[in-house]
N, C-alpha and C positions, 0 to 999 in steps of 0.2 A: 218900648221899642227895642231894647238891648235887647230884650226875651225874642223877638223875633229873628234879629240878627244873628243873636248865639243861636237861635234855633236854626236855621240857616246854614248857617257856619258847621254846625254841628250834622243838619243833615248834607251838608255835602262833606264832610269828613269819612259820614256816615260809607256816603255812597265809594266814595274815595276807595274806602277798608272796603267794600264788596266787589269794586273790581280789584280792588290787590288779591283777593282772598280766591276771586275767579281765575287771576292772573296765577298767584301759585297752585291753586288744581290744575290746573291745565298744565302746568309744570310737572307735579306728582304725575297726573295720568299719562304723560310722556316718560317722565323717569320709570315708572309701571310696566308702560309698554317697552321699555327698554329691557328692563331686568327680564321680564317673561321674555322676551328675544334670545338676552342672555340665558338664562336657565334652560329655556330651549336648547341654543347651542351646546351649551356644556350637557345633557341631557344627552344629544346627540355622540357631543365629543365621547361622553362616557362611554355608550354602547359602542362607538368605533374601536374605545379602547378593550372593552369588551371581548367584542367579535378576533380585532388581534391577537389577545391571552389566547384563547381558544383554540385560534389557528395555533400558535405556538407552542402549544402543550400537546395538541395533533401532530406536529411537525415532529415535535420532541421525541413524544413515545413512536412514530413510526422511526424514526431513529434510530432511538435504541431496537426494535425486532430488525433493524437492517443490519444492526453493527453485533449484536446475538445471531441473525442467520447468517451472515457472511463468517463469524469467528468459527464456527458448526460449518458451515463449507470449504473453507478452510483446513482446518483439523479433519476432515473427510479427506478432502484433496493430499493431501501431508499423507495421512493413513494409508488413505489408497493407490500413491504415486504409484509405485515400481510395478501395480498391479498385472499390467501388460507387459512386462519384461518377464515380471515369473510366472507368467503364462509360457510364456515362451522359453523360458529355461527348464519347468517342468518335464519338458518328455525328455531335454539333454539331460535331466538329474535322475532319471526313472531309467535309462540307457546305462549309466555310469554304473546303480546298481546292480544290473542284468550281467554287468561287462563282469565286475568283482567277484558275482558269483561262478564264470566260468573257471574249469579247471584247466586247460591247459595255457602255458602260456602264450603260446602263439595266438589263440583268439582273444585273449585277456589285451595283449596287445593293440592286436585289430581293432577293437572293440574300444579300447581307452583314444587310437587314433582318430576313428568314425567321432564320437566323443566331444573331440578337442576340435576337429574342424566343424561341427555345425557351433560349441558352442563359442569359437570364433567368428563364423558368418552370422548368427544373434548378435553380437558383441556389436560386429562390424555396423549391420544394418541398424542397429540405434546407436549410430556418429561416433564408436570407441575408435583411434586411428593411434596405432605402435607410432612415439617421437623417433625420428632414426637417430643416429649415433654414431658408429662406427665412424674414421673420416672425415665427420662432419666439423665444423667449427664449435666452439664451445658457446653454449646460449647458454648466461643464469637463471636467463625466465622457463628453458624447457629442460637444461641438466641441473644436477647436484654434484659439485665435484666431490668425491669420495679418495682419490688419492691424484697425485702429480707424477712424472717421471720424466725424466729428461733424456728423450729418446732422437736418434738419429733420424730414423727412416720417416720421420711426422714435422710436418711444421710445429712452431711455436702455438698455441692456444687452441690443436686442432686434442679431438678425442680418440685416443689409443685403442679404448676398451669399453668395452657394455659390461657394467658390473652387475646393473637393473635393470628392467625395462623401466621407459617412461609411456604412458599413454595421455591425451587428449580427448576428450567429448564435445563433440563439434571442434570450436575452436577454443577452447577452456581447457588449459592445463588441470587433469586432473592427480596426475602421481609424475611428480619428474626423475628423469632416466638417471641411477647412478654412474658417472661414469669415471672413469683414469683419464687426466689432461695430461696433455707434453707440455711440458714448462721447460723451455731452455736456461739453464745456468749462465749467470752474466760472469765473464771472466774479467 
């Protein structure tokens, strides 16, 4: 009778070990379907990561043809600025010639005055504006003093005398006026 009991004993041991054994597959085939979840994900995640490079290395190189054609329109723009001015000082520079070749000097004259007033009105219509001076008070940001004197007939810090011209473009000092200040002597 123990042979029956041990057997017994033994098959419900038995059976015991086959549902543990069912118990851990079903475990494995979840942990399974887990992982292909995962590996899926990450599968995804990769080509996400992917498809980003891609953009970024697109992004990159149009980039750079942006930052090569703007340095090239640039250096155009640079090259080409004044181009419209010496359009415009052309016919004053082919005039000056014509002037030089005359011989007497009365129209040598004439000719250098015609000259001087258009290529003043050029000057003028692209924003060159003469700093005044004379009278005026003394500004560091629009004169250069060049000499002082200590004169009667002038207030203190006003300007005596145009030594240079100064000029302006728009409103940008571009050459400041030399000029003579009245400086009074302190007694």
């Amino acid at each position: 009778m123990t042979n029956k009991k041990e057997l017994e004993k033994l098959k419900k041991d038995l059976d015991d070990l086959k549902t543990e054994i069912l118990r851990i597959n079903e475990e494995i085939e979840e942990k399974d379907q887990e992982i292909n979840q995962m590996d899926q994900t990450i599968t995804e995640k990769d080509q996400t990561i992917d498809d980003y490079y891609s953009q970024l290395q697109r992004l990159q190189a149009d980039f750079e043809n942006y930052k090569k054609r703007s340095e090239k329109d640039l250096k155009d723009y640079i090259r080409y600025a004044n181009e419209n001015l010496i359009l415009k000082i052309i016919e004053t520079y082919e005039d000056l010639g014509r002037a030089l070749k005359a011989e007497e000097t009365h129209d040598l004259r004439e000719g250098v005055e015609i000259i001087y007033k258009k290529m003043k009105d050029i000057l003028e219509r692209e924003g060159l504006k003469v700093i005044p001076c004379e009278g005026e008070k003394f500004d560091p940001f629009k004169h250069e003093a060049l000499m002082i004197e200590d004169n009667k007939d002038y207030p203190n810090g006003v300007i005596i005398e145009e030594l240079g011209k100064g000029y302006t473009l728009d409103s940008k000092v571009i050459k400041y006026s030399k000029v003579k200040v009245c400086k009074k002597k302190v007694n």
